[in-house]
C-alpha positions as CSV (number, residue, x, y, z in Angstrom):
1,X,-5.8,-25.7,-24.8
2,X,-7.5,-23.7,-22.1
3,X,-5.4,-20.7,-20.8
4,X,-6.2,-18.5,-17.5
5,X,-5.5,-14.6,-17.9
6,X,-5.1,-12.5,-14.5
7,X,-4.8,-9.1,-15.7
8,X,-4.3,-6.1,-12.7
9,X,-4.9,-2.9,-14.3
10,X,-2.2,-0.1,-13.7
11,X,-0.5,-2.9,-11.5
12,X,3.2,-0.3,-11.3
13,X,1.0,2.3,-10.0
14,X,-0.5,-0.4,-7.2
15,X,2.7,-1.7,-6.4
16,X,4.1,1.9,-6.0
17,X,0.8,2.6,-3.5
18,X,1.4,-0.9,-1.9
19,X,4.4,0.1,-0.6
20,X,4.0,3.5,0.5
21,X,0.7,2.3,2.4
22,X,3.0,1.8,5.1
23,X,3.8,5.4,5.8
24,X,0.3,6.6,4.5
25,X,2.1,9.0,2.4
26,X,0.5,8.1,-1.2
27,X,-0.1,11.6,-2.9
28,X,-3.8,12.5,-4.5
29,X,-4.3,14.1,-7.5
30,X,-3.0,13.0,-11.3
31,X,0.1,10.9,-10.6
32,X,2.9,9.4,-12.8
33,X,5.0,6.8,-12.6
34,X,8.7,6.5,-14.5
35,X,10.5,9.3,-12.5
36,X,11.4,13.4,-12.7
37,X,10.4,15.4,-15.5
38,X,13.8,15.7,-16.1
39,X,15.2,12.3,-15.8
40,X,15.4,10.6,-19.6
41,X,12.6,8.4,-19.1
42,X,9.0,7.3,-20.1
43,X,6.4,7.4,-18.5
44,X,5.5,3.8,-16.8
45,X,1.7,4.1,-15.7
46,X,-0.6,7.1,-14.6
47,X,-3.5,7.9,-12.7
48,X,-6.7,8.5,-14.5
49,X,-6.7,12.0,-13.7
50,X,-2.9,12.3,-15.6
51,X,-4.8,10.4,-18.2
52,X,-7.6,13.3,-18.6
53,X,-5.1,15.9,-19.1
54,X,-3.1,14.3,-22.0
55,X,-0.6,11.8,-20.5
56,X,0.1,8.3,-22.6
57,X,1.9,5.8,-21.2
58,X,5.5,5.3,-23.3
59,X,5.3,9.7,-23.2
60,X,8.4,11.3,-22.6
61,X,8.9,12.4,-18.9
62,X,9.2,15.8,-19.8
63,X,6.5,16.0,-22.6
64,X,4.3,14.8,-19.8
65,X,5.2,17.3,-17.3
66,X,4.4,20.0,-19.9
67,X,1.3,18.6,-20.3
68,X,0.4,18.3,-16.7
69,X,2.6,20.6,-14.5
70,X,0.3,20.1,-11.6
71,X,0.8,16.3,-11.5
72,X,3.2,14.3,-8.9
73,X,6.2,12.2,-10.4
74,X,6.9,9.6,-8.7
75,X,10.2,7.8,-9.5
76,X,9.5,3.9,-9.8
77,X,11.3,1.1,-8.3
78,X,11.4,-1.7,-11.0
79,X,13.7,-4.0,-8.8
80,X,10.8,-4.2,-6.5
81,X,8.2,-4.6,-9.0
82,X,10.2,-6.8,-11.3
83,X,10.4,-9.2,-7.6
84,X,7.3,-9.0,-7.2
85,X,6.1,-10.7,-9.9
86,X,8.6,-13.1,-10.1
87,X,7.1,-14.5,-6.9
88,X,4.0,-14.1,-8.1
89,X,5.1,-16.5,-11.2
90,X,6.6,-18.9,-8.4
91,X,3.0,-19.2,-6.8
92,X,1.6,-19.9,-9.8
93,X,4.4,-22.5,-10.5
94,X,2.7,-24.7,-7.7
95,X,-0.9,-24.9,-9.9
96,X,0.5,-25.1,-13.0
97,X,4.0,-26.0,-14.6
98,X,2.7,-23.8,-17.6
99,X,2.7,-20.1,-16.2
100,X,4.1,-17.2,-18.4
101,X,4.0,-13.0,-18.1
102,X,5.9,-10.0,-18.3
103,X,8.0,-9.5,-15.1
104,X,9.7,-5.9,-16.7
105,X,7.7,-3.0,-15.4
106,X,8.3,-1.0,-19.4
107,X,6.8,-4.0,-21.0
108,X,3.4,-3.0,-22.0
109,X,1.7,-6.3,-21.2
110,X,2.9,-6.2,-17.4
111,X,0.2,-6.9,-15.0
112,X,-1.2,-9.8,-17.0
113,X,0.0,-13.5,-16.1
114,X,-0.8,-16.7,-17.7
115,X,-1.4,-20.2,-16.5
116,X,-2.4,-23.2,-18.8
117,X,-5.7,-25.0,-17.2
118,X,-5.2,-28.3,-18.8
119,X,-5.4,-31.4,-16.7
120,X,-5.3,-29.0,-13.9
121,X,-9.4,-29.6,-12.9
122,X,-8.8,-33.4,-10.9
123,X,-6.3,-31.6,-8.9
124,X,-8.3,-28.3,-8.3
125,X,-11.5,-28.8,-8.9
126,X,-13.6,-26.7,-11.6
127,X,-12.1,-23.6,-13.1
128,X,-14.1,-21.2,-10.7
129,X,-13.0,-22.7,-8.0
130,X,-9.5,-23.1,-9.3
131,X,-9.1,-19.4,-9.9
132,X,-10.6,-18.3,-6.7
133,X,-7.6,-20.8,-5.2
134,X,-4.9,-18.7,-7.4
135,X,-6.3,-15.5,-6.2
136,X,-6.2,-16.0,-2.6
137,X,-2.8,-17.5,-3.2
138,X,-1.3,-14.2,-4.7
139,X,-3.2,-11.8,-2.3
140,X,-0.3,-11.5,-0.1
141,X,1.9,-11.1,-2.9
142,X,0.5,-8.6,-5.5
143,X,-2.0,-5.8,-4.3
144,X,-5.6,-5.8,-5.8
145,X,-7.8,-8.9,-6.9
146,X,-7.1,-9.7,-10.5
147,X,-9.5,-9.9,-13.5
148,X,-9.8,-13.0,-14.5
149,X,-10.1,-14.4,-17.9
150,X,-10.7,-18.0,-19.8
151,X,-10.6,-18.8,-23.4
152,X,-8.8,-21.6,-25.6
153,X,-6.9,-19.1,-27.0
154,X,-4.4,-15.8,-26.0
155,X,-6.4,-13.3,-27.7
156,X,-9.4,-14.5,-26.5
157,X,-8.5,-14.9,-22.9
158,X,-6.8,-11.5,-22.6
159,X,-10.2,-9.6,-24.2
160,X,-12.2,-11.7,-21.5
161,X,-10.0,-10.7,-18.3
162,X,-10.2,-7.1,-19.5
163,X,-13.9,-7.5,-20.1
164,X,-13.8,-9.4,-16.3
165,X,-13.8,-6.3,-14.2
166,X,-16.8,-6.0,-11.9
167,X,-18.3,-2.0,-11.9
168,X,-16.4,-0.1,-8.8
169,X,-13.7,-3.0,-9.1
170,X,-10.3,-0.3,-9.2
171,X,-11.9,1.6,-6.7
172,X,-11.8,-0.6,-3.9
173,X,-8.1,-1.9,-5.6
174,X,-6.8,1.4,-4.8
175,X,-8.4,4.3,-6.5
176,X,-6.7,4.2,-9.8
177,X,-9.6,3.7,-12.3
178,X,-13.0,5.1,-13.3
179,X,-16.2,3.5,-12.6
180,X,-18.2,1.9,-14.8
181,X,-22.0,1.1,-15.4
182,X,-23.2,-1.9,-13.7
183,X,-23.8,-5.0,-15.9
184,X,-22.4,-3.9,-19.1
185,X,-19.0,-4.5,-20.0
186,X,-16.3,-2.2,-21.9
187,X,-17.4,-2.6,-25.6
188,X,-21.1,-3.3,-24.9
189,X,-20.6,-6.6,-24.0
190,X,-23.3,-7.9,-21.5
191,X,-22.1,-8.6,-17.9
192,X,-23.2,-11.3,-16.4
193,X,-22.6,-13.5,-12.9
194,X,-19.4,-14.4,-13.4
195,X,-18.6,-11.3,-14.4
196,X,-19.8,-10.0,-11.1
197,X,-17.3,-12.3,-10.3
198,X,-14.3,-10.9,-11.9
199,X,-14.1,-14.4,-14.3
200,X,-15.2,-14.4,-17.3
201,X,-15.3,-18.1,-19.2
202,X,-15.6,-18.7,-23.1
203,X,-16.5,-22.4,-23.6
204,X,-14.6,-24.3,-25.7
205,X,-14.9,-23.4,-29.3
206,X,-16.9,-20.6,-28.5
207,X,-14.2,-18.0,-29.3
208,X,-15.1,-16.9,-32.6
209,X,-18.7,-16.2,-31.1
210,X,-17.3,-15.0,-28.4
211,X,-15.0,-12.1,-30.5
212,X,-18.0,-11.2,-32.7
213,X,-20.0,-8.0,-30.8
214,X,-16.4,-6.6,-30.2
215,X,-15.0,-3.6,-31.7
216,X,-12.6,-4.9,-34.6
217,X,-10.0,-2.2,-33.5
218,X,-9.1,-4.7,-30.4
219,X,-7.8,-6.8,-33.1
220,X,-4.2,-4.8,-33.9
221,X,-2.3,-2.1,-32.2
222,X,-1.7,-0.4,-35.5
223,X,-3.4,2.9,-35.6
224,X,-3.2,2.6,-39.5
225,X,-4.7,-0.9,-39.5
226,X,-7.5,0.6,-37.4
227,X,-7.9,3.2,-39.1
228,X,-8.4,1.4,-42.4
229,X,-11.1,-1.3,-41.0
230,X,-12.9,1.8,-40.3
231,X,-13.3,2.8,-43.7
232,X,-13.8,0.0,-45.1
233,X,-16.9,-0.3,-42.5
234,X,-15.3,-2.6,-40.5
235,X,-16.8,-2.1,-36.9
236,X,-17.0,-5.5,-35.4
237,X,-14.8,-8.2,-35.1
238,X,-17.6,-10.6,-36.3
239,X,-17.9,-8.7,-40.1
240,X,-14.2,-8.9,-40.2
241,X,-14.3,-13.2,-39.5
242,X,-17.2,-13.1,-42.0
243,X,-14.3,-11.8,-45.0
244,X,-12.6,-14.6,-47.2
245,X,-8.9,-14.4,-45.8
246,X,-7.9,-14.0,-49.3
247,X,-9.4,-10.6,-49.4
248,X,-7.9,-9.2,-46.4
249,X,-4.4,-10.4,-47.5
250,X,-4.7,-8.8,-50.5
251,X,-5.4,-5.8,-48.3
252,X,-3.3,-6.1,-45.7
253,X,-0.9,-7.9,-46.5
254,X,0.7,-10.7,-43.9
255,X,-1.0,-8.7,-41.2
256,X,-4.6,-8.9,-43.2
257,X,-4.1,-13.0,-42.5
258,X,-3.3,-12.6,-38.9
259,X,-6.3,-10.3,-38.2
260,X,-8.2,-13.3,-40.1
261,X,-6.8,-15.5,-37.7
262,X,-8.0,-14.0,-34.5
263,X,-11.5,-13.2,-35.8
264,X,-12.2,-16.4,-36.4
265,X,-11.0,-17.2,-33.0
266,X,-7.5,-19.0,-34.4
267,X,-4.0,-18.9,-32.5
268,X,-1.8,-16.6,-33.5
269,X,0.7,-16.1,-30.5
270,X,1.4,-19.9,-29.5
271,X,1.6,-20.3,-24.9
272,X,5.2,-20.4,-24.4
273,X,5.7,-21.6,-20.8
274,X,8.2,-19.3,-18.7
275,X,11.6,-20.9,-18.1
276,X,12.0,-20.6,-14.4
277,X,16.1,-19.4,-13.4
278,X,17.9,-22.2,-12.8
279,X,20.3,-22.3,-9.8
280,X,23.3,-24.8,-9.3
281,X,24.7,-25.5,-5.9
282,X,28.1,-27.6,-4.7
283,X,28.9,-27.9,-1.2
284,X,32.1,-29.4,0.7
285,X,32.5,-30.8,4.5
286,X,36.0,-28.9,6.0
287,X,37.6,-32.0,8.5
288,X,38.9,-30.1,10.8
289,X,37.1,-26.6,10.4
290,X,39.2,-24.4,8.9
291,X,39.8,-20.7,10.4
292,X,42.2,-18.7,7.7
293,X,41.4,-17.2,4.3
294,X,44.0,-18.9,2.0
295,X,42.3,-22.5,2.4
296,X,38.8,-21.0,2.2
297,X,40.0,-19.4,-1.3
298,X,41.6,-22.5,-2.5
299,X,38.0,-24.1,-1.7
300,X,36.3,-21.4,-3.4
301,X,38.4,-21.4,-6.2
302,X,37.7,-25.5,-6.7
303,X,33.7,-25.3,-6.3
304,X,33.9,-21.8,-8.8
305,X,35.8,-23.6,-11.3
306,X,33.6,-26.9,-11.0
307,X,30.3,-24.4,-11.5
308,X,31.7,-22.9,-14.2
309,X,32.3,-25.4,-16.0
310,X,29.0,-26.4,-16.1
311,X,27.4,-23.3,-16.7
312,X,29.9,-23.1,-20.3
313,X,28.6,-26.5,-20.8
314,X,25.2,-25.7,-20.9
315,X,25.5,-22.3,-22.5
316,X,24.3,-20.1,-19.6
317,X,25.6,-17.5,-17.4
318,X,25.1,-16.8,-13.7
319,X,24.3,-12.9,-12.4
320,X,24.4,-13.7,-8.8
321,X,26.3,-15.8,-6.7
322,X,26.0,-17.2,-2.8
323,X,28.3,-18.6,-0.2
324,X,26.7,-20.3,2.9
325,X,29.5,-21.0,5.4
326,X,28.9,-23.2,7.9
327,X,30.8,-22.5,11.4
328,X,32.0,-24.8,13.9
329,X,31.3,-23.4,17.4
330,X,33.6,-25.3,19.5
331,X,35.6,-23.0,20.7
332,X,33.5,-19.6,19.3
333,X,32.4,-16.9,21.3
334,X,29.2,-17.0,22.7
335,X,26.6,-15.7,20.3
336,X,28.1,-16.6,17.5
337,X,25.8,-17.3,14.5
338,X,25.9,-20.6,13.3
339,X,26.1,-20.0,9.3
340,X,27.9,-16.8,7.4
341,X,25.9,-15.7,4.1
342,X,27.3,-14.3,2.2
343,X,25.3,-12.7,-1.2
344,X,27.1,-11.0,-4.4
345,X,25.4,-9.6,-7.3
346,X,27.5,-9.7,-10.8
347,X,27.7,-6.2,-12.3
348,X,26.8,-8.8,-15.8
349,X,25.8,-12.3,-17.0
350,X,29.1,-14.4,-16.2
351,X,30.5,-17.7,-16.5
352,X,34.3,-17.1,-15.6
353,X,35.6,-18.6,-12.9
354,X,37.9,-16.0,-11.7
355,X,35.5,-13.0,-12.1
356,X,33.2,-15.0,-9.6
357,X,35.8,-15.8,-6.9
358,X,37.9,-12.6,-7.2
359,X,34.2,-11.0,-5.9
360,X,33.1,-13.6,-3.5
361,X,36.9,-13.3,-1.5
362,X,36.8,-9.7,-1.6
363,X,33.8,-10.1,0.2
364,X,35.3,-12.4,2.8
365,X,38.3,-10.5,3.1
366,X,36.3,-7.4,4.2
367,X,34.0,-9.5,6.6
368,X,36.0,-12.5,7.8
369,X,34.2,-15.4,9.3
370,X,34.1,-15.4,12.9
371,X,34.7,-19.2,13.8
372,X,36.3,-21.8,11.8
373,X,34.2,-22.9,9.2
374,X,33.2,-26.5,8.8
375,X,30.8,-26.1,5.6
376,X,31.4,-24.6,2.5
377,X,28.8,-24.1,0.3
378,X,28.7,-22.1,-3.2
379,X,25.2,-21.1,-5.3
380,X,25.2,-19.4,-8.8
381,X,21.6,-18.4,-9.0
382,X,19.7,-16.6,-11.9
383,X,21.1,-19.2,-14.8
384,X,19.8,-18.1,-17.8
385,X,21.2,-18.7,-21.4
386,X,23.7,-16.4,-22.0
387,X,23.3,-13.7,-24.1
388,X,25.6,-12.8,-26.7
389,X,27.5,-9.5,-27.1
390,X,28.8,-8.0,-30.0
391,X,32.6,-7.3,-30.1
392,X,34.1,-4.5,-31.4
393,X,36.2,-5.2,-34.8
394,X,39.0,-3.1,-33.6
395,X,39.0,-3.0,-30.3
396,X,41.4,-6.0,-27.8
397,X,39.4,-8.6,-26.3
398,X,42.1,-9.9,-24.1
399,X,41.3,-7.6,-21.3
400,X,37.4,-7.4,-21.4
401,X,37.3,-8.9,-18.1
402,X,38.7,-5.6,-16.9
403,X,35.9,-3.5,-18.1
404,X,34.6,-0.1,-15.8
405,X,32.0,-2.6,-13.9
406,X,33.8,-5.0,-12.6
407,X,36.5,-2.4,-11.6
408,X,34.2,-0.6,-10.1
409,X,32.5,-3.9,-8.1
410,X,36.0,-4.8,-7.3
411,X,37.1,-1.4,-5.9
412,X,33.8,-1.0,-4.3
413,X,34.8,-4.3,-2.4
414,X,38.1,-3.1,-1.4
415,X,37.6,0.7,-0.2
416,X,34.0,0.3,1.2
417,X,30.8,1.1,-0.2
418,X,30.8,4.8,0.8
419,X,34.6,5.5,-0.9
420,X,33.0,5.1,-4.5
421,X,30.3,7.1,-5.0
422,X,28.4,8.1,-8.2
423,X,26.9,11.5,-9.3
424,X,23.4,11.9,-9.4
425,X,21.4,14.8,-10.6
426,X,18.7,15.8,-8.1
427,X,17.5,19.2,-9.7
428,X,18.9,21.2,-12.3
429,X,16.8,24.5,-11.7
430,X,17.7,24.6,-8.1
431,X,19.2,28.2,-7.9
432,X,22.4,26.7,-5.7
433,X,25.2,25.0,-7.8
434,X,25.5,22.9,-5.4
435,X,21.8,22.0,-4.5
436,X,21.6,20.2,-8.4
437,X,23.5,17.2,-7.9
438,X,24.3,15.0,-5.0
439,X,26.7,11.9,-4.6
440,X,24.8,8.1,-4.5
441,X,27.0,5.5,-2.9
442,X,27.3,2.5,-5.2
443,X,27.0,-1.1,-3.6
444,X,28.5,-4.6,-4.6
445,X,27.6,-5.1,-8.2
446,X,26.0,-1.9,-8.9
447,X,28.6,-0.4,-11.1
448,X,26.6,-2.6,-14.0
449,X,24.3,0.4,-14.7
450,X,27.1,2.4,-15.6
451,X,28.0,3.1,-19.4
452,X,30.5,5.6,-19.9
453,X,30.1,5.4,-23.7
454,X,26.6,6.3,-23.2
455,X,27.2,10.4,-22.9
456,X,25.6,10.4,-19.4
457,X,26.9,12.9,-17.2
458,X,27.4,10.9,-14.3
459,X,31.1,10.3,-13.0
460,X,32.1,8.5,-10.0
461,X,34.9,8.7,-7.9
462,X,36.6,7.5,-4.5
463,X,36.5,9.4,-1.4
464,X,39.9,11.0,0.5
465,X,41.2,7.8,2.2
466,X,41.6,5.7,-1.2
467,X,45.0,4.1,-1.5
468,X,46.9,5.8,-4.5
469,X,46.9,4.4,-8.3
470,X,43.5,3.3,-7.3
471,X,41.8,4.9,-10.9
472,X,39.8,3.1,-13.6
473,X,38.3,4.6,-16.5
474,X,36.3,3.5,-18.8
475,X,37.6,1.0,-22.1
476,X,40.2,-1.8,-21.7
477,X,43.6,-2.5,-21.1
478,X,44.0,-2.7,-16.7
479,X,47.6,-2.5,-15.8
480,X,49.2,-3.4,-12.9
481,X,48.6,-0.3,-11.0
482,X,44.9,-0.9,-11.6
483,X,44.2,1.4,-13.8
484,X,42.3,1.1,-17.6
485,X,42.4,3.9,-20.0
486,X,39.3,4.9,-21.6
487,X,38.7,3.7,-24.9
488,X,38.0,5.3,-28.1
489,X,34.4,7.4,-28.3
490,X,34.3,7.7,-24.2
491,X,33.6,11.3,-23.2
492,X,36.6,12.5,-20.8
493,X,35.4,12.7,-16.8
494,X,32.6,10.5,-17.7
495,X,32.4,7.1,-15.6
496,X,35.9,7.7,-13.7
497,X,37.0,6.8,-10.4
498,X,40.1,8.4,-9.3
499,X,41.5,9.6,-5.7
């Protein structure tokens, strides 16, 4: 197997720059990225100068700030970042059908994507010319030029993109890392033209040789595993491979014959090709168009029940759903668009029926169509397996459709997106009570996020204007009035929505 490695160092921190470039207004000086000191957060990536006064990525926001008090916090924008290399994953799709990486910014291998190579070199030519086709594809898409990095194995190929760099190479990417000494590579590897490059190639075979001048701390992430190669005079990868396996299981245990394993230039971590989201689309002709809501919901509630069904058959659950509505402009005011879109995240994983189409009407109740509609057309998009949840021993399940997100989605639906609103703490050393905390408007589907059991301090509520009996807390149990008590362990005020 030959697998391709494009690794973009500190890529959260380029994406954050990327889209500030717009406005020019990128701060200087040590930056990091995850959010306010005192938001309960990590941190997500940081400049070099945050580096050089103590920060660590996975650091507490506020143990960072103590460290560096001087440095700007920027608050990230994983929606963004997470898109962004989901596209990036689609372009890939189109060179390979075997592409894989981390599209969560708090993973700690974001910012490297795979692609598997084989068969690949009739339809794009050589493996240089190959990855210089990938990395003009994903310019437009993710900032910087990638390192790039090819080996017959994962371990292998990751150790030669991050050997890949060229010297000055994150300088002109954006100013986030140091230089380095021309022609000599992290590790004391020699550089060489494709390095210059930003490719480095192992030939087939050639791992284990390959792995052998490198430092035999690249081999683990355990600081106690590295610590004891060290004294046992274990410096390089290559006196590590030389070993009888025996004698590092002995010391090491199961993780003594995995180090063995990747010395020698051995898979440890088999390619597991990235599932792309599956989407599932039904679509009925209206003869004659049809211009009120009840026959549009008896539609919806037909192609909703027909999608459902096969999303239980296959064991998957939809977080987003679509209705295209195609108008008939006969007798339609001019100007008229030809097609209503209509787009509804899930506040969770579903594959009820009534949870999608009690959302999707709300929606067309507040925005009717404008013309009859001719075309009805209904997507479930992100399919993924569905995830299982665990169920409380004691607790009813009858209601759990009813839970404080998709009240909150619904009532969002039904008062407006500015009547349900969310506190959010802005600072809480501002000397003005008031100045601490401000009210976030909550969209369609964004009540998810919200955990009242969690022992946040966040609460929501409606604005003046709300119809009364229009409250939901957190738990189980919605009556007729719409409301749901809160359930046992839920801190009173927290997660409520009331008048």
């Amino acid at each position: 197997m030959r697998l391709l490695h494009l690794y973009w160092p500190h890529l959260p921190l380029r994406l954050a720059r990327h889209r500030r470039a717009a406005s020019g207004s990128f701060p200087g000086g040590p930056i990091v990225l995850g959010g306010r000191p005192w938001d309960e957060g990590v941190v997500l990536d940081l400049s070099p100068d945050a580096r050089a006064l103590g920060v660590r990525r996975g650091m507490p926001l506020g143990s960072a700030h103590r460290l560096a008090p001087e440095a700007t916090f920027l608050v990230p924008d994983p929606e963004a970042d997470r898109a962004a290399v989901e596209a990036a994953l689609d372009r890939l799709a189109t060179f390979s059908p075997g592409v894989a990486g981390a599209v969560e910014p708090a993973e700690p291998s974001f910012g490297l994507l795979e692609v598997q190579l084989d068969g690949l070199e009739r339809l794009w030519g050589a493996e240089p010319t190959l990855v210089e086709r990938i990395r003009e594809a994903l310019g437009p898409i993710l900032p910087g030029r990638p390192r790039a990095g090819i080996a017959g194995t994962r371990f292998a190929a990751t150790l030669a993109a991050a050997l890949a760099g060229a010297a000055g190479e994150d300088e002109a990417a954006g100013g986030l890392g140091g230089p380095r000494r021309p022609g000599r590579a992290p590790g004391g590897a020699p550089g060489g033209a494709e390095r210059a490059a930003g490719l480095r190639s192992v030939p087939p075979g050639g791992e284990a040789a390959f792995l052998a001048p490198l430092p035999a701390e690249l081999l683990t992430p355990d600081r106690d595993v590295r610590a004891r190669l060290a004294r046992l005079g274990l410096r390089r990868i290559g006196a590590v491979a030389e070993l009888p396996r025996s004698a590092l299981v002995a010391r090491f245990g199961a993780e003594g014959e995995r180090l063995h394993a990747r010395a020698r230039g051995e898979e440890t971590d088999p390619f597991r090709p990235r599932r792309a989201a599956e989407r599932l689309v039904l679509a009925l002709s209206l003869e004659p168009a049809v211009g009120e809501l009840e026959p549009l919901r008896f539609v919806l509630h037909r192609l909703a029940g027909a999608l459902a069904g096969q999303l239980l058959g296959r064991g998957a659950a939809t977080s987003r759903a679509r209705l295209r509505l195609g108008l008939d402009l006969a007798f339609a005011p001019p100007g008229t668009p030809p097609e209503l879109a209509v787009e509804q995240p899930l506040p969770e994983p579903t594959a009820e029926a009534e949870a999608i189409e009690r959302l999707l009407f709300a929606r067309l109740e507040r925005t009717p169509p404008p013309a009859p509609v001719g075309r009805f057309e209904l997507e479930l998009a992100d399919v993924a397996p569905a995830a299982g949840q665990q169920l409380g021993l004691f607790v009813p399940q009858a209601a759990r459709a009813e839970r404080l997100t998709w009240q909150l989605a619904r009532l969002t639906l039904m008062f407006g997106e500015d009547r349900i609103r969310q506190v959010e703490l802005v600072d809480p050393e501002a000397p003005l009570p008031e100045a601490r905390w401000r009210w976030r408007s909550l969209g369609p589907g964004s009540g998810a996020g919200i955990d009242s059991s969690a022992g946040t301090r966040a609460g929501s509520r409606a604005r003046p204007g709300a119809q009364p009996d229009s409250r939901a807390q957190s738990g189980t149990g919605a009556g007729p009035d719409s409301r749901a008590q809160s359930g046992t362990g839920a801190r009173p005020g927290a997660g409520q929505v009331g008048r």
